[in-house]
Structure formats: C-alpha cells, structure tokens
PyMOL commands that place a pseudoatom at each C-alpha (Angstrom):
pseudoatom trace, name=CA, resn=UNK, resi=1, chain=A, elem=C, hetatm=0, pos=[94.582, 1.400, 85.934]
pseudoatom trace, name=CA, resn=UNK, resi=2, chain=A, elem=C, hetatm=0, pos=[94.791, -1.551, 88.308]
pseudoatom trace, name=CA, resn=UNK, resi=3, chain=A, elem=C, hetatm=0, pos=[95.443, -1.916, 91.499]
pseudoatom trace, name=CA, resn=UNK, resi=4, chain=A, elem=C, hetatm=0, pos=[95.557, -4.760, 93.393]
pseudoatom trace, name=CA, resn=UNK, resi=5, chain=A, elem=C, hetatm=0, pos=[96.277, -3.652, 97.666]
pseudoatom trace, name=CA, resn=UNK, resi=6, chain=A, elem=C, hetatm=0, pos=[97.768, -5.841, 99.999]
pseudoatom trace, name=CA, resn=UNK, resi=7, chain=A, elem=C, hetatm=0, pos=[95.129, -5.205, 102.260]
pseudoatom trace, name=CA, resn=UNK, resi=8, chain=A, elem=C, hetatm=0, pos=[92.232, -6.786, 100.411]
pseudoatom trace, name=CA, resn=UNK, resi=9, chain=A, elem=C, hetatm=0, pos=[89.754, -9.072, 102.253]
pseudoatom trace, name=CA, resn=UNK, resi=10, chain=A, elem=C, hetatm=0, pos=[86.030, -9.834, 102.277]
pseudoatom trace, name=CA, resn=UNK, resi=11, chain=A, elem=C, hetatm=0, pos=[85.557, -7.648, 105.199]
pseudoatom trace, name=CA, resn=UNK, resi=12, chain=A, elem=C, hetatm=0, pos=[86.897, -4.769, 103.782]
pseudoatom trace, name=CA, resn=UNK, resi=13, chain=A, elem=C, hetatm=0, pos=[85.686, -5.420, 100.689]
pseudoatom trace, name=CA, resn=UNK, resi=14, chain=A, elem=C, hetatm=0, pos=[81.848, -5.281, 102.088]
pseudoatom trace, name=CA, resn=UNK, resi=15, chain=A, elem=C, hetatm=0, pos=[82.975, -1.894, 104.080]
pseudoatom trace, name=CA, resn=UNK, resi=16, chain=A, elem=C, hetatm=0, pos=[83.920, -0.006, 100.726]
pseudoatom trace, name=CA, resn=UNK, resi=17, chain=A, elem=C, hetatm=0, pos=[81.024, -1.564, 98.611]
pseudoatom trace, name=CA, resn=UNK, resi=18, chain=A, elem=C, hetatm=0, pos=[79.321, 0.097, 101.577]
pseudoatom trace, name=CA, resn=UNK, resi=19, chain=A, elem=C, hetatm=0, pos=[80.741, 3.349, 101.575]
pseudoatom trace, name=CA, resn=UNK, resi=20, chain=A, elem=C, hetatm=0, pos=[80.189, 3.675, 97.667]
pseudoatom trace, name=CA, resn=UNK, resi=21, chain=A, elem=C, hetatm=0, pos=[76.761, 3.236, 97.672]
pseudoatom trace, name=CA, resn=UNK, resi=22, chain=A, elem=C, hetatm=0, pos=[76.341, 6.321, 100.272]
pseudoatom trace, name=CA, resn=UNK, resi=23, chain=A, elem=C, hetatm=0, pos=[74.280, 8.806, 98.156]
pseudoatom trace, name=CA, resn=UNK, resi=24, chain=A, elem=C, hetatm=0, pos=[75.453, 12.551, 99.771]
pseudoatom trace, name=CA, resn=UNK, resi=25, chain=A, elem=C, hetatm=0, pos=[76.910, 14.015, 102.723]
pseudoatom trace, name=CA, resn=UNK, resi=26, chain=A, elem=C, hetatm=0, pos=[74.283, 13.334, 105.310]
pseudoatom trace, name=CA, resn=UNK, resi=27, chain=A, elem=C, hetatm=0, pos=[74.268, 9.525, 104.307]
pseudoatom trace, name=CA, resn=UNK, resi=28, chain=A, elem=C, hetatm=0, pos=[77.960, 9.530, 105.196]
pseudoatom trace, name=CA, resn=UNK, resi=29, chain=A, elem=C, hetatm=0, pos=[77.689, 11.749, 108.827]
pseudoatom trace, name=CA, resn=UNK, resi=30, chain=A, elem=C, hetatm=0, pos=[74.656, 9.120, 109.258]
pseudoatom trace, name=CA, resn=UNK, resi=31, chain=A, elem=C, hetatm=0, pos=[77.215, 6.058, 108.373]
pseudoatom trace, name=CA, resn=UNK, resi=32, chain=A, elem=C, hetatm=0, pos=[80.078, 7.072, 109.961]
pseudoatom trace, name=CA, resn=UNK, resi=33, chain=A, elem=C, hetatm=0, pos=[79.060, 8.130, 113.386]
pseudoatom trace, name=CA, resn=UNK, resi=34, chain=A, elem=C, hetatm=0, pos=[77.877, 4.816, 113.935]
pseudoatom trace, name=CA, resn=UNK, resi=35, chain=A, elem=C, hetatm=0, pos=[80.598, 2.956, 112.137]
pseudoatom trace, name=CA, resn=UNK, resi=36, chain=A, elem=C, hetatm=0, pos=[83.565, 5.001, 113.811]
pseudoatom trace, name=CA, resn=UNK, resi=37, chain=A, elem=C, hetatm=0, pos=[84.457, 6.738, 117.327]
pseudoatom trace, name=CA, resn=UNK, resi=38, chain=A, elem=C, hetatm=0, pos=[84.236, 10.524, 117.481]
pseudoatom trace, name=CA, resn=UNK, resi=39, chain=A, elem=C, hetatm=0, pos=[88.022, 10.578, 117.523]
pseudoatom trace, name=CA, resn=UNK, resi=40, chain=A, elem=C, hetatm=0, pos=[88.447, 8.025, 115.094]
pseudoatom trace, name=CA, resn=UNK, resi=41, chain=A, elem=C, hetatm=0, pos=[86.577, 10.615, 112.821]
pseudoatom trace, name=CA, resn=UNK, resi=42, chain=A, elem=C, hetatm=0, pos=[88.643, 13.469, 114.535]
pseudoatom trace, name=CA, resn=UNK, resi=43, chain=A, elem=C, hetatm=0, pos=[91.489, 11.750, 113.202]
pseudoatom trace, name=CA, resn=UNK, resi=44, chain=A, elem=C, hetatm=0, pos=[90.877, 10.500, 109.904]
pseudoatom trace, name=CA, resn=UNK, resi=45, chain=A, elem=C, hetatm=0, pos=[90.165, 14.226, 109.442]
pseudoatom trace, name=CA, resn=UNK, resi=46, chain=A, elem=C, hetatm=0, pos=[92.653, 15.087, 110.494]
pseudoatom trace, name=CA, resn=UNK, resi=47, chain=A, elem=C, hetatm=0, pos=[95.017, 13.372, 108.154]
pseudoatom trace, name=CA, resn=UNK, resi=48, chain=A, elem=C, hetatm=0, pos=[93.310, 13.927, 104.915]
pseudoatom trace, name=CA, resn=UNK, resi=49, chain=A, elem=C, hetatm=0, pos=[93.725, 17.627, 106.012]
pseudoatom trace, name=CA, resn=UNK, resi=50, chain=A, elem=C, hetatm=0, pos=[97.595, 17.362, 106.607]
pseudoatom trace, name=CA, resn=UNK, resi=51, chain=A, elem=C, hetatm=0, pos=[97.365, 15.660, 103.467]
pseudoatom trace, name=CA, resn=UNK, resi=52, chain=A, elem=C, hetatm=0, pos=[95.932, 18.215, 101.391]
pseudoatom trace, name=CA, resn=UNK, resi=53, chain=A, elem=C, hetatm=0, pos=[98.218, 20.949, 103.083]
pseudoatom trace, name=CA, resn=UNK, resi=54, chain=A, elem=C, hetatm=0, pos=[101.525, 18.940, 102.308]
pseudoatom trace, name=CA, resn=UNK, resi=55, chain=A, elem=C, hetatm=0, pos=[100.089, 18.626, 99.047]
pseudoatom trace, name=CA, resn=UNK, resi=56, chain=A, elem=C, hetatm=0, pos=[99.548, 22.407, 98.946]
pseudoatom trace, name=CA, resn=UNK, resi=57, chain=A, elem=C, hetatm=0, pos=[103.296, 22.616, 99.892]
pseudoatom trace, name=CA, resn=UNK, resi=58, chain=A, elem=C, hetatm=0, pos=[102.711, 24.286, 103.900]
pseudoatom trace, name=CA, resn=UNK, resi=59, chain=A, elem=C, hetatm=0, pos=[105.359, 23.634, 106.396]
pseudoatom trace, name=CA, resn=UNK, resi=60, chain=A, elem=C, hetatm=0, pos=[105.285, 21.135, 109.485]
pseudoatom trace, name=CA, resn=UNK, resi=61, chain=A, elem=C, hetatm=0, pos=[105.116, 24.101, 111.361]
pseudoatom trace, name=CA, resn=UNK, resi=62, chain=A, elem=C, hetatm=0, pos=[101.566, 25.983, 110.499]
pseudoatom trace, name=CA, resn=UNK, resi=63, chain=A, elem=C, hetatm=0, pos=[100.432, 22.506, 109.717]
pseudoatom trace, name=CA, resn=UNK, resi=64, chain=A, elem=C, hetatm=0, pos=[100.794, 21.585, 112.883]
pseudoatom trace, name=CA, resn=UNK, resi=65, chain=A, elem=C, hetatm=0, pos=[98.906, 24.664, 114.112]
pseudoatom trace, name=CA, resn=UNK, resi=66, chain=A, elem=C, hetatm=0, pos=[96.173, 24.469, 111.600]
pseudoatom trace, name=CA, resn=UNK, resi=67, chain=A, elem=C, hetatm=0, pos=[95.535, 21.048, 112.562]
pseudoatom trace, name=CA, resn=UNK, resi=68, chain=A, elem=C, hetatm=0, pos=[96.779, 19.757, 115.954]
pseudoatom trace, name=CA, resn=UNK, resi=69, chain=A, elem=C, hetatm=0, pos=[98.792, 16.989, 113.996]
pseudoatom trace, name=CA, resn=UNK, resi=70, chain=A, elem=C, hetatm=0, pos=[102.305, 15.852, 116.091]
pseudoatom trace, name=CA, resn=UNK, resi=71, chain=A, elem=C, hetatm=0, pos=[105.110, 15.749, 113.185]
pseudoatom trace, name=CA, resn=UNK, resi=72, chain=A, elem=C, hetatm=0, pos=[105.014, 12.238, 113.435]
pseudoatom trace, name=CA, resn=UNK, resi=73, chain=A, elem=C, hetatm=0, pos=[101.846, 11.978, 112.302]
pseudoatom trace, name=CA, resn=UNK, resi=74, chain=A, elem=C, hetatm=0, pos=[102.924, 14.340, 109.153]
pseudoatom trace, name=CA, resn=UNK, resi=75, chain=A, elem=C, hetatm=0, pos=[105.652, 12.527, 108.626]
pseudoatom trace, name=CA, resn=UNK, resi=76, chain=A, elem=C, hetatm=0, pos=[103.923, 9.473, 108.375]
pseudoatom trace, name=CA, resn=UNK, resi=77, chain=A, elem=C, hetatm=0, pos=[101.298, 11.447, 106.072]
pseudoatom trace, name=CA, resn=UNK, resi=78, chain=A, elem=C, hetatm=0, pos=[104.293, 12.786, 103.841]
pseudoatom trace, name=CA, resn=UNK, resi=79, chain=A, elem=C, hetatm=0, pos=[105.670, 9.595, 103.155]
pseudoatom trace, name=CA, resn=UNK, resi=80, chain=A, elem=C, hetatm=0, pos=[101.945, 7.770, 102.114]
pseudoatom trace, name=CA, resn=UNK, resi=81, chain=A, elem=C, hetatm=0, pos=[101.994, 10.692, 99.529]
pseudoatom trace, name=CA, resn=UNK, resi=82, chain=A, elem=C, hetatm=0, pos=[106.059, 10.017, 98.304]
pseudoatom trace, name=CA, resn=UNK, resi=83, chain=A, elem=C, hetatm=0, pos=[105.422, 6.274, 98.210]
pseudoatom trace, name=CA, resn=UNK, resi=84, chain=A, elem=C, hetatm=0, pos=[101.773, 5.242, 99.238]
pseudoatom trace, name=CA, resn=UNK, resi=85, chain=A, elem=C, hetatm=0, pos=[99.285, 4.002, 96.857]
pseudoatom trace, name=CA, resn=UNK, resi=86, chain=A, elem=C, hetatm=0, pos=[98.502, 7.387, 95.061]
pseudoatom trace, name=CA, resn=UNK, resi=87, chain=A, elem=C, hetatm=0, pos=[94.591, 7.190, 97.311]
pseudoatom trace, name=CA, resn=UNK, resi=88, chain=A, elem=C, hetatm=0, pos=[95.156, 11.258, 98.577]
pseudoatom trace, name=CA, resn=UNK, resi=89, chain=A, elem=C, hetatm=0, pos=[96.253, 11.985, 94.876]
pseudoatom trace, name=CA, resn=UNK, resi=90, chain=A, elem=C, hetatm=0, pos=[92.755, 10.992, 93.401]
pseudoatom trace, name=CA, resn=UNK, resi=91, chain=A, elem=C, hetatm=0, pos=[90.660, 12.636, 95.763]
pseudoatom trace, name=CA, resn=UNK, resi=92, chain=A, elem=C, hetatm=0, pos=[92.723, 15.672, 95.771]
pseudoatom trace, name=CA, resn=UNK, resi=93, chain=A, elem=C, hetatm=0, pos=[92.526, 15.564, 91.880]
pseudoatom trace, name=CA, resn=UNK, resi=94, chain=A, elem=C, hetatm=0, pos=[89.045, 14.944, 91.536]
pseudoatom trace, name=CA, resn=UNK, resi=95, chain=A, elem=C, hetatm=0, pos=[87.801, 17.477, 94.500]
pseudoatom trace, name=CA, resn=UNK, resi=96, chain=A, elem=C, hetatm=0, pos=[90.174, 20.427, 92.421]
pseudoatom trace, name=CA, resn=UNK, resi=97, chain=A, elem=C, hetatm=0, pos=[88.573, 19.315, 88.995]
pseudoatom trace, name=CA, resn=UNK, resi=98, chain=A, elem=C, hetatm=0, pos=[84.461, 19.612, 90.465]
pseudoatom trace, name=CA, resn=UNK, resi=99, chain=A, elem=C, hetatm=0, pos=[86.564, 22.791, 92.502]
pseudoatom trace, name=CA, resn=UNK, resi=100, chain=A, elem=C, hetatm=0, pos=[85.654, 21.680, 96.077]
pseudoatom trace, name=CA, resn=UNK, resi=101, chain=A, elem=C, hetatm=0, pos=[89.146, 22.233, 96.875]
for i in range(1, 101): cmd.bond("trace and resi %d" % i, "trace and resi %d" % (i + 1))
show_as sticks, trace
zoom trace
C-alpha cells in the first residue's frame, strides 16, 4: 500500500523517524512531554479517543461526556474517519488484533 500525504516535508519526516524508533511506553511519556504542551497532549488524546468511540458507533452525546470533546471537534473527527487518510483505521485495527482495544 502506498501512500504518498500532502503534508510531507523534511521536518516532519525527522519527527516520525523519531517517533518510530521510541522503544515502549515510557520512551514515548519521556518524548512527548518535552516535545508537546500538556494540553497539546490533553488533546491529541482526546481525539484518538472520540475516534475510537465513533468507531465503536457511540453517540455525540455520551461522547461528549466521556471525553469533554465540543461536537465540533467530533465532527471534525467523524469526517477524518469518512474521508481522511485511513491513519485511526490502522491503529484501531492493529490495537484490536494484539487486543489492547
């Protein structure tokens, strides 16, 4: 499968050769809270949560209690999984098939 994103540069290129060679969980904690903001962790989070509850088919409504999301945020969730680049659909698949999910 091949995907070529619109987004690709050098920079970003470095920052995911970066995040692939983290070994286990406390390597990424370690990584990320000095790459990103408390809330900027809060709130990627956040959306890989309303992800995987859209994905499990839960309403706007107990999503937004479970997670604190607005429904534009959902929204804008809902439609990367309709007609985004498939990213949520391999993690989700690959967390069910090792059963973290």
């Amino acid at each position: 499968m091949s995907y070529e994103s619109r987004l690709k540069n050098p920079q970003l290129d470095f920052l995911f050769d970066a995040i692939l060679h983290l070994q286990d969980k406390e390597e990424c904690y370690r990584f990320f809270e000095d790459l990103c903001t408390i809330r900027e962790l809060q709130t990627i989070a956040q959306r890989i949560n309303v992800a995987k509850l859209l994905t499990n088919k839960v309403t706007y409504q107990i999503i937004m209690e479970q997670t604190g999301a607005s429904t534009t945020t959902i929204g804008r969730i809902n439609k990367s999984l309709i007609y985004g680049a498939s990213g949520y659909q391999i993690i989700f698949d690959r967390l069910k098939n090792k059963g973290s999910r």
